[in-house]
C-alpha positions as CSV (number, residue, x, y, z in Angstrom):
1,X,-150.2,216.4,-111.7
2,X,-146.9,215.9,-109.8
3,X,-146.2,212.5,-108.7
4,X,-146.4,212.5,-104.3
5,X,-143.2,210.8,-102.8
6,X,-143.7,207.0,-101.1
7,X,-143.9,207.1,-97.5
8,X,-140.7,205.2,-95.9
9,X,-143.4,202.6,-94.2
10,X,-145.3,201.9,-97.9
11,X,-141.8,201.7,-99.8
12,X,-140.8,198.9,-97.4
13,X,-144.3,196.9,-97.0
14,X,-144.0,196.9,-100.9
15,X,-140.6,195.6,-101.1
16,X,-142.1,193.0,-98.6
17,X,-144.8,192.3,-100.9
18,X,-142.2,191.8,-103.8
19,X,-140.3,189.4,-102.2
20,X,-143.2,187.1,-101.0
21,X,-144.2,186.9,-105.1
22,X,-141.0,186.1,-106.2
23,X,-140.7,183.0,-103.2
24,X,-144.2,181.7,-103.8
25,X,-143.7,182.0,-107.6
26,X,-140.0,181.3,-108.4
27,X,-139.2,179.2,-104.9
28,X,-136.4,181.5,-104.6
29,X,-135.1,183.6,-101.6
30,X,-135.1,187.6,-101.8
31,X,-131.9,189.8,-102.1
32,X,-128.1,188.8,-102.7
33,X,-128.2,186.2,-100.6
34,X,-131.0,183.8,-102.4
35,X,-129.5,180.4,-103.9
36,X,-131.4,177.0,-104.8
37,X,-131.8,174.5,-102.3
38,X,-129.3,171.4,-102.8
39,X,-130.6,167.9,-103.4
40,X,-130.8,165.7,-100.6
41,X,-128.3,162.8,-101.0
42,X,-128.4,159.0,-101.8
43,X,-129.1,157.6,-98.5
44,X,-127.5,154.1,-97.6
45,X,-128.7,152.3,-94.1
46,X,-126.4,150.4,-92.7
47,X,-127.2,148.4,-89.3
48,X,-126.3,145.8,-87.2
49,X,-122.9,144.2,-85.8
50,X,-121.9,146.4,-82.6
51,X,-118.2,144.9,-83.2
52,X,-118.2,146.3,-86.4
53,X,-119.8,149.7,-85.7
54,X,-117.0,151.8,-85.2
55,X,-115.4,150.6,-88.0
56,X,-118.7,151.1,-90.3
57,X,-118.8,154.7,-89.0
58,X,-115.3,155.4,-89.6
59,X,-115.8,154.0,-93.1
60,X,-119.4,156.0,-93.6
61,X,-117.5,159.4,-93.2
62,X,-114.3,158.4,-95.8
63,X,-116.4,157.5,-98.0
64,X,-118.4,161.0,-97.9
65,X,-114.9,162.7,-99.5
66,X,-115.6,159.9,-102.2
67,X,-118.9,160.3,-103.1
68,X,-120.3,163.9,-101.7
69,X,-124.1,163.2,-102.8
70,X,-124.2,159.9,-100.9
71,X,-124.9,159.3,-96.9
72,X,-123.9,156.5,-95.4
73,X,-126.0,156.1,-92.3
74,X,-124.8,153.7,-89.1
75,X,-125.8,152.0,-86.7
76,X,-125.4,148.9,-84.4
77,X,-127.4,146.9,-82.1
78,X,-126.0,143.6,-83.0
79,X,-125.5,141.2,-85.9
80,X,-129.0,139.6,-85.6
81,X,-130.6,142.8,-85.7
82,X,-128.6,143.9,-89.1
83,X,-129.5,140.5,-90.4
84,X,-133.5,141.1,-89.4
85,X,-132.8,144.7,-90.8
86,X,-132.0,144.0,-94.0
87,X,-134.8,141.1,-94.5
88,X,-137.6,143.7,-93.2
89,X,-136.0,146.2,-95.8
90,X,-135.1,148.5,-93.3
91,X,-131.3,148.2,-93.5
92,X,-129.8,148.6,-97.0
93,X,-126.5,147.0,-95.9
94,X,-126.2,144.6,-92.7
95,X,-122.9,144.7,-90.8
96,X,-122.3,141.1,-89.3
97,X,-119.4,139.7,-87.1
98,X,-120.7,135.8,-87.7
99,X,-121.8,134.2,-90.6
100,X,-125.3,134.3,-91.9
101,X,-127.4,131.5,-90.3
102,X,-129.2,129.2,-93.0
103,X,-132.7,130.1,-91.5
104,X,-131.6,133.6,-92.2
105,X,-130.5,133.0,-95.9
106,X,-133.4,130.8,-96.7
107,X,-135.9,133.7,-95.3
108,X,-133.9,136.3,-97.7
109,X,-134.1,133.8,-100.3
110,X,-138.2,133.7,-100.2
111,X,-138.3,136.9,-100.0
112,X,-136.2,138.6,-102.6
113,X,-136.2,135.0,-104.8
114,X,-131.9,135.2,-104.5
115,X,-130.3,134.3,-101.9
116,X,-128.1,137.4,-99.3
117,X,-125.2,138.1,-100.8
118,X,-121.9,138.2,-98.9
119,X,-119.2,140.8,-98.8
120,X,-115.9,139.9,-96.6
121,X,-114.8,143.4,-95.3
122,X,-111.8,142.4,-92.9
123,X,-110.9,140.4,-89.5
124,X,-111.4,140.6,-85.4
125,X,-109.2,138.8,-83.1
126,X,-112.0,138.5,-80.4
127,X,-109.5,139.5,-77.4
128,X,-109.5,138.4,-73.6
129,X,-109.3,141.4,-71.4
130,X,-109.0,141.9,-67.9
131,X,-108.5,144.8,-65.4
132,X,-104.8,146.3,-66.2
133,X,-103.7,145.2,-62.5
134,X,-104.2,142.0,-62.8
135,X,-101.2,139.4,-62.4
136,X,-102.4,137.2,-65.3
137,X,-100.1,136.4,-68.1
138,X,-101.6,133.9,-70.3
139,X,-105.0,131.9,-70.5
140,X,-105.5,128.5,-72.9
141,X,-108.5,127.8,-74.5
142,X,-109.6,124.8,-72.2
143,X,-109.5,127.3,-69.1
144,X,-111.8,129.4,-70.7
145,X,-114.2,127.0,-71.7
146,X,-113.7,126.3,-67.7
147,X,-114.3,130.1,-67.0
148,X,-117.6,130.4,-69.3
149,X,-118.9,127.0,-70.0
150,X,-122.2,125.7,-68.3
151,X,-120.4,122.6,-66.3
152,X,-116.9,124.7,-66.1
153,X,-114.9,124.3,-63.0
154,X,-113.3,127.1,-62.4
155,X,-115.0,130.0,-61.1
156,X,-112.1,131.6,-58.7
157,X,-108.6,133.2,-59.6
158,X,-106.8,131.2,-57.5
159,X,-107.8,128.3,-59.5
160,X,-105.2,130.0,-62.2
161,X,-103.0,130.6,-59.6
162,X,-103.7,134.5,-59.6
163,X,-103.6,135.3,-55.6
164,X,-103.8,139.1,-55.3
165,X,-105.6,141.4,-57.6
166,X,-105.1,144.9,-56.0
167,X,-108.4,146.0,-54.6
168,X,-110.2,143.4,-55.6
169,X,-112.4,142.7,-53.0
170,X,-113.1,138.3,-53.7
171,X,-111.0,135.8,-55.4
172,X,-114.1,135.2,-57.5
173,X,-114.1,135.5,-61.2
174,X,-116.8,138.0,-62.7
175,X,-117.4,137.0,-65.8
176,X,-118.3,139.8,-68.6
177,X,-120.3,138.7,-71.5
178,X,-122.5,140.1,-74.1
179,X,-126.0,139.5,-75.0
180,X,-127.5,136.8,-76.8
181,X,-128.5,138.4,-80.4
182,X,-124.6,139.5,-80.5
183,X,-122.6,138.1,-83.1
184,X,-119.6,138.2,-80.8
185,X,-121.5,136.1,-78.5
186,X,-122.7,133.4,-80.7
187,X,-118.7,133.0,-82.0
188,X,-117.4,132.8,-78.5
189,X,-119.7,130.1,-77.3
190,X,-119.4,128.3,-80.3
191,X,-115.8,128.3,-80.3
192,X,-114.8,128.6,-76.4
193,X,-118.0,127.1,-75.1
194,X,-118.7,124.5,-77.6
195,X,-121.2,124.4,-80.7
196,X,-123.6,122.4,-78.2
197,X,-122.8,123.9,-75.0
198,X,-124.1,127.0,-73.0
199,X,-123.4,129.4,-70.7
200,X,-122.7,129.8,-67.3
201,X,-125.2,131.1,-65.4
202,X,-124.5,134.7,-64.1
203,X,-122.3,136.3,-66.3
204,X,-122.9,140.3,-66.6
205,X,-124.1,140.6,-70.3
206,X,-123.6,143.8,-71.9
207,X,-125.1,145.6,-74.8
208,X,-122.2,146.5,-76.7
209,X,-118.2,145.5,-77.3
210,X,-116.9,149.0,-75.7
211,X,-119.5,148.2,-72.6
212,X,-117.9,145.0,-71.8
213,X,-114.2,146.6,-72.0
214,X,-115.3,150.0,-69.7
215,X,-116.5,147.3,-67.1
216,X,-114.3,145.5,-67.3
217,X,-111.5,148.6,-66.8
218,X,-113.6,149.5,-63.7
219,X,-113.5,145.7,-62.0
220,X,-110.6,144.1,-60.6
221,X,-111.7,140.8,-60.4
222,X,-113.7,140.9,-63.9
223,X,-112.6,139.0,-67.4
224,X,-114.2,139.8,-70.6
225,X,-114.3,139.2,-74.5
226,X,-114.7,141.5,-76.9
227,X,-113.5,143.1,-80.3
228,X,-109.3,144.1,-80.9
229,X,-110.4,147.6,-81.7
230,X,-111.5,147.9,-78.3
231,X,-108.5,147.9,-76.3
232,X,-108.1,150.7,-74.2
233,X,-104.9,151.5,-71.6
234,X,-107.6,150.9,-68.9
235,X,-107.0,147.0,-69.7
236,X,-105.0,144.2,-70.1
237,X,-105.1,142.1,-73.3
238,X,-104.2,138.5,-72.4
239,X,-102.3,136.1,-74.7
240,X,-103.9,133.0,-75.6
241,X,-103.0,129.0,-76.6
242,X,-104.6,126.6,-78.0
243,X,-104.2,124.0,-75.1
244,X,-102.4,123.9,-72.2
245,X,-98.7,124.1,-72.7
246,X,-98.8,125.4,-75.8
247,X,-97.3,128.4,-76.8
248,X,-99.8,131.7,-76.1
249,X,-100.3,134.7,-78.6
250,X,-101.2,137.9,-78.1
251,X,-103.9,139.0,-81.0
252,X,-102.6,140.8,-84.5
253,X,-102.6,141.3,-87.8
254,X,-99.7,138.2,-88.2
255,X,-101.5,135.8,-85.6
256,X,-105.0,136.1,-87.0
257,X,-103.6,135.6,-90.6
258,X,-102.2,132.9,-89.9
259,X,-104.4,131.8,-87.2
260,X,-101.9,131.1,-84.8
261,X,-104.5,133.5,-82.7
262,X,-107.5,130.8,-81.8
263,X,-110.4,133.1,-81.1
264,X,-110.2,135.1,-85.0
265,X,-113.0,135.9,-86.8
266,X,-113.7,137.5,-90.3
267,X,-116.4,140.1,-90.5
268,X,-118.9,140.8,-93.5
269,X,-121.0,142.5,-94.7
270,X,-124.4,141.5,-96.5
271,X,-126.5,142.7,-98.9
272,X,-130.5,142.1,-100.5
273,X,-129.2,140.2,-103.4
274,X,-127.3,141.9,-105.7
275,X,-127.1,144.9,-104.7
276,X,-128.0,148.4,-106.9
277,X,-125.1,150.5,-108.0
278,X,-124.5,152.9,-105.8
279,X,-124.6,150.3,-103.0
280,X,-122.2,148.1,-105.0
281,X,-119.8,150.8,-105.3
282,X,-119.7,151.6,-101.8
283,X,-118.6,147.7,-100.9
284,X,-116.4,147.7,-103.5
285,X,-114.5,150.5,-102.0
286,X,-114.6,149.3,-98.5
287,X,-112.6,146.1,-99.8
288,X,-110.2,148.2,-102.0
289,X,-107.0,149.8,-100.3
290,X,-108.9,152.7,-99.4
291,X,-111.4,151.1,-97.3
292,X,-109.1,148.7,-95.9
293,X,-106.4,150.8,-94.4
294,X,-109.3,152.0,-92.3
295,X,-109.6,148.5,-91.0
296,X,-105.8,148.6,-89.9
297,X,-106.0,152.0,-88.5
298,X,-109.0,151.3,-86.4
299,X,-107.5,148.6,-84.6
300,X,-109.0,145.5,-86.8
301,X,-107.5,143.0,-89.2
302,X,-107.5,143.8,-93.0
303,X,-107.8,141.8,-95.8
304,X,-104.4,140.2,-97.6
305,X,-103.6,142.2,-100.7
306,X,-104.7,139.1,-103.0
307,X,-108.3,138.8,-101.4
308,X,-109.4,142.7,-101.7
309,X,-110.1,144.3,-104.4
310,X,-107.9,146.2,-106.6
């Protein structure tokens, strides 16, 4: 009996059929096209210093060229929370622009029965800005503490003998600030305010570093700290001293090494104890050359030669 041709509509809603069996069977796609899903990659978390987070993202994507099945995944919201990150095991790595506080260590100590360890990943000159048309030329350390202190004197720029900021509208000072789980902010009252000393009241405190510059850039009569790789041509970075009198530096790379720069900083990284291999590797190759011309080239300090890793 001859064998009837296959209507164009069955030939297709058997192809159809094929292709479903060989997905459900095989996982596989149907035609020329069809290829094997990749692995997902190694995922490292990353969180906390918002200083640091530029420079942690900048790192996160070099370091995808270095190791292709690994993700590095960033983000900020302040030292504190990196810190609190890393002890609720949330955060893999916790970025950090202070020091660990003892309370802190002890907690990760209970919990992971070792204590945080401690990666140093590079320098900040914490930097003094104010709105590019103002006068200013220099500031010293005890007028600052004057500026931001809770008991400082000096609340007006006249006081410095700054009398006309174009379009500002008062002679007072608005201070910028940042918030208080902030890394940044717990160095700068500790070192400008004192270790036992708060605060002014009324300060505009910002959520992140490039917050305080951008209001800053858009208010005359403002002053602000916040990280050297924040500088933008919207503001004016002002020397600092010591004291009065002395001579005032502008932060760098020479001033905060040798620490002619008063308001430097280093930054770290910390990890959950030791930490496991891949998670080594990646710190290991943020503190060699590699990873540390990206500190340079994103506007932060890096390591001396002898101190990162080879």
């Amino acid at each position: 009996m001859p064998r009837l041709p296959l209507s164009r509509h069955l030939r297709a809603t058997l192809w159809l059929s094929g292709c479903l069996v060989l997905m459900l069977g095989a996982g596989g796609g149907c035609g020329a096209g069809a290829s094997r899903s990749k692995p997902r990659p190694t995922v490292i978390q990353n969180i906390g210093s918002d200083t640091m987070v530029n420079l942690a993202q900048a790192w996160a994507e070099a370091y995808q060229g270095v190791a292709p099945n690994l993700s590095v995944e960033v983000s900020g919201g302040g030292s504190g929370l990196g810190i609190a990150a890393l002890m609720n095991g949330t955060a893999d790595v916790a970025n950090s622009s202070r020091h660990i506080e003892p309370e802190e260590e002890a907690k990760g100590a209970q919990r992971w029965g070792i204590k945080p360890r401690e990666f140093l990943v590079g320098f900040d000159a914490l930097s003094i800005y104010v709105h590019k048309d103002n006068p200013i030329t220099e500031i010293s350390m005890e007028e600052l503490h004057e500026i931001y202190a809770e008991g400082g004197r000096i609340d007006r720029w006249s006081q410095l003998g700054i009398t006309n900021i174009p379009n500002a509208r008062t002679d007072r000072i608005i201070r910028v600030s940042r918030q208080n789980n902030s890394g940044t902010y717990q160095y700068f009252r500790d070192v400008v305010c004192g270790k036992h000393t708060d605060f002014k009241l009324g300060s505009l405190d910002m959520n992140g570093s490039k917050d305080v510059v951008e209001l800053v850039s858009r208010t005359p009569g403002a002053i602000g700290y916040s990280g050297l790789g924040y500088r933008t041509e919207n503001v004016k970075m002002i020397p600092v001293s010591p004291r009065k009198g002395a001579r005032a530096v502008l932060p760098n790379i020479a001033t905060t090494l040798d620490r002619s720069y008063p308001i430097s900083r280093p930054m770290f990284m910390y990890t959950p104890g030791q930490p496991p291999p891949h998670v080594l590797a990646f710190l290991e190759w943020v503190v060699s050359p590699a990873g540390q011309s990206i500190v340079e080239r994103i506007g932060y300090i890096p390591m001396p030669p002898k101190e990162a890793a080879p």
